[in-house]
N, C-alpha and C positions, 0 to 999 in steps of 0.2 A: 511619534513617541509613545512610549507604553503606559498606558494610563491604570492599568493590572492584569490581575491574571485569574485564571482559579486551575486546579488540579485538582486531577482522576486518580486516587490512589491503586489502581489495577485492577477495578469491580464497578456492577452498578450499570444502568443504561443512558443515564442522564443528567445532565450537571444545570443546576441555575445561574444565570447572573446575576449582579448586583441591577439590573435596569434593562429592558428593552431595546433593541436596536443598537447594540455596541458594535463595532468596527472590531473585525479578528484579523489581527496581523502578524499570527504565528501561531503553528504547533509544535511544541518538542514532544518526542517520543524518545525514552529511555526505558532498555529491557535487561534482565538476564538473560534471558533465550527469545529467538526470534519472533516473531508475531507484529502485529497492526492494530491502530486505533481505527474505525470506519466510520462516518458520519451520511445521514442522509442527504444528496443533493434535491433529490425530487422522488416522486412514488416508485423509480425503475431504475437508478442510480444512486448509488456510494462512491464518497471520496473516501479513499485510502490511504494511510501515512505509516507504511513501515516502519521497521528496526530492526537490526541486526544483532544477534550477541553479543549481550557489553557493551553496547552502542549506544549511542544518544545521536538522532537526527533530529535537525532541525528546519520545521518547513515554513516559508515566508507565503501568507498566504492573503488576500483582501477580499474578504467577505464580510455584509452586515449579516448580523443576527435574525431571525423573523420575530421572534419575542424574546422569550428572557430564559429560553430553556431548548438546547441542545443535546438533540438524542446520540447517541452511539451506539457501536458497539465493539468490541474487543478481541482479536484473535491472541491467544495467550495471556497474560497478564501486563500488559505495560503501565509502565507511571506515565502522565499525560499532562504536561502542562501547557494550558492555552492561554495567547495573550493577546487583550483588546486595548484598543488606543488608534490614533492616528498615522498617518505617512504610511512609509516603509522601513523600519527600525532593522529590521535584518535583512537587507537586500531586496532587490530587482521582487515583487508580490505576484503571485499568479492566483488568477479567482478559484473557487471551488470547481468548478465544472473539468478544471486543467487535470485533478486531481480524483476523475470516472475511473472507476477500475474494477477489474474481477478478480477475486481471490479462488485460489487453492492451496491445500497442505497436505501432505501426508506422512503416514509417521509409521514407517516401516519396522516390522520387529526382527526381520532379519536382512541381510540381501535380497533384493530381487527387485524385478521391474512392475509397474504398473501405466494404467495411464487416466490422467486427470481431466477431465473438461472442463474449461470456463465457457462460462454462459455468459451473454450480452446482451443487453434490450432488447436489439436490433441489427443490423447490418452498419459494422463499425470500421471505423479505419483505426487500427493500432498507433498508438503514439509514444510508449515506453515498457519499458520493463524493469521488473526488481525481484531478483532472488535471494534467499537466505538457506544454508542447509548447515547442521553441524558433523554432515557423514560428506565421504567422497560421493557426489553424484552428478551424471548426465540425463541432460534434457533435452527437447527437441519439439516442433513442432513447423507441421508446412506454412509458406508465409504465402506461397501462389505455387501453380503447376511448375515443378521442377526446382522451384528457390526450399530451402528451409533453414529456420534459425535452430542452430544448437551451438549448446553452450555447456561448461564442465566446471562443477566447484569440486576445490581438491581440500579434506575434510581441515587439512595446514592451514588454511588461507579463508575459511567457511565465513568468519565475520569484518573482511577484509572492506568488499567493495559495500559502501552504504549510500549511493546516490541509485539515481533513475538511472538506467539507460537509452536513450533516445530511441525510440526506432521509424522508420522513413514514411508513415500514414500509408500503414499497410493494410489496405482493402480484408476484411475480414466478416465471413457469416455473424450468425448471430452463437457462433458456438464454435473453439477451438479444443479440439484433443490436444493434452499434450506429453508427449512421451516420456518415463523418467526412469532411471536403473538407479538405484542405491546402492552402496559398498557397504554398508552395513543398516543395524539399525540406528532409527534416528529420526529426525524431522528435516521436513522441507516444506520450504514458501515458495508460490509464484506469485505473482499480483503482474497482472497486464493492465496498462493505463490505455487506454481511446479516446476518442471523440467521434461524435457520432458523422456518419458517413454522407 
């Protein structure tokens, strides 16, 4: 059950709670334009919790607090409310650690391709994906010798999909390129989710 909350008005590095050692058992994330809240797991990992345009996601999550003040930090401006209490109030809870991820974004001022690296600890196995674009664009990225993941948002449908997408614990350096063409200008999210290898 939800015993309260507190909210991140879209600024700021760190929020207090009322008490020490509270149970978190949800993030919502609500934007205009896409972007992330990010929180620290340990000194070489961040948990990630997107959002998409117009979107409001909601993450079911079970972690204690370590004191009474959680840092972050914010890709774009999102509203951010956290809620501590017990059980599982919004579904099926995954620990912070579920929730390792590297971000990218870029924000093209015309057409054209580039390519992005996410960085990782260490030698990681891939465990999901989450994109956000408000332009038409392709991306890609090798997943082993001869496999690669590509995927296309078409600029129609840009804040459509807002969950994770699963992907198979794909053995991964500690550093992925990842390819992208833009149809125009605009912005674009990756966040790739792991666990370590």
């Amino acid at each position: 059950m939800i015993e309260g909350s507190v909210f991140i008005p879209g600024s700021g590095n760190s929020v207090t709670f009322p008490a020490a050692g509270l149970q978190v058992v949800g993030i919502k994330v609500s934007l205009s334009t896409s972007g992330y809240f990010s929180t620290p797991i340990d000194a070489t990992r961040n948990a990630v919790f997107p959002s998409k345009n117009n979107s409001l996601t909601l993450y079911p999550v079970n972690f204690t607090l370590k004191g009474q003040t959680l840092n972050y930090s914010l890709g774009s401006t999102p509203y951010v409310t956290i809620y501590y209490g017990t059980g599982s109030p919004f579904g099926p809870p995954r620990p912070l650690d579920a929730y390792a991820a590297a971000v990218a974004t870029w924000a093209p001022s015309a057409a054209g391709s580039t390519t992005l690296t996410l960085n990782f600890p260490s030698a990681v196995k891939l465990t999901g994906i989450f994109t956000a674009a408000n332009i038409t664009t392709n991306y890609s990225f090798t997943t082993k010798p001869g496999f690669t993941f590509s995927d296309y948002i078409d600029s129609s449908d840009a804040g459509i999909r807002t969950d994770i997408m699963p992907l198979a614990d794909i053995p991964a350096a500690n550093s992925v390129p990842i390819s992208v063409t833009a149809g125009a200008a605009g912005n674009f999210l990756i966040v790739i989710y792991y666990k370590q290898a």
